[in-house]
C-alpha positions, 0 to 999 in steps of 0.5 A, spaced: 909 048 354 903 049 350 899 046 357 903 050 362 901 056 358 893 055 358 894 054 365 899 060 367 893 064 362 887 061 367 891 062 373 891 070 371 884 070 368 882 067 375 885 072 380 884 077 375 892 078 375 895 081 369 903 078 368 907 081 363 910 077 357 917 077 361 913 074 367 909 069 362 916 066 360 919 066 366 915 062 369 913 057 363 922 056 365 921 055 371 916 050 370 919 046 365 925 046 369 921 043 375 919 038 369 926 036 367 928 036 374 922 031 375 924 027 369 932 026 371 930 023 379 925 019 376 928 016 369 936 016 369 939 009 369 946 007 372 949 009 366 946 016 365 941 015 361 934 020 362 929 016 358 924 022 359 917 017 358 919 013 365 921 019 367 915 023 366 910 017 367 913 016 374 913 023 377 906 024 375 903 018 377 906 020 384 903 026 384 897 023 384 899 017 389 900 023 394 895 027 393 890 021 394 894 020 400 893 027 403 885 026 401 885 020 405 882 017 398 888 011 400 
C-alpha cells in the first residue's frame, strides 16, 4: 500500500488536485482490491490455493508483455 500511496500522492501533486483523506483511502482500496483480484486470476491452483508471489509476478509481467505490445516494442 506504502507504493500506491507515494503514487496516488504524486498523482495529486501533478494535476494540482487536492483529495480528502477519505478519497485517499478509497482509492488505496480500490487498488489493493484490483491487486488482490490480479493475484487470485493469476495464482489460484485447482485445489483453491492463491499463492500470491505467482500471482503478483505473473500479473505484473504481462503488464508489461502488453504494454511492449502496444508500443510496438514486440
Amino acid at each position: 500500500g506504502g507504493v500506491s500511496v507515494s503514487g496516488l500522492e504524486m498523482t495529486q501533486n501533478s494535476m494540482k488536485l487536492n483529495w480528502t483523506r477519505e478519497e485517499v483511502d478509497n482509492k488505496l482500496h480500490q487498488i489493493m482490491q484490483e491487486i488482490h483480484e490480479q493475484c487470485v486470476t493469476h495464482g489460484s491452483s485447482e485445489d483453491g490455493f492463491v499463492d500470491y508471489v505467482k500471482g503478483a509476478n505473473i500479473a505484473g509481467f504481462l503488464k508489461v508483455a502488453n504494454a511492449m505490445v502496444d508500443q510496438g516494442v514486440i
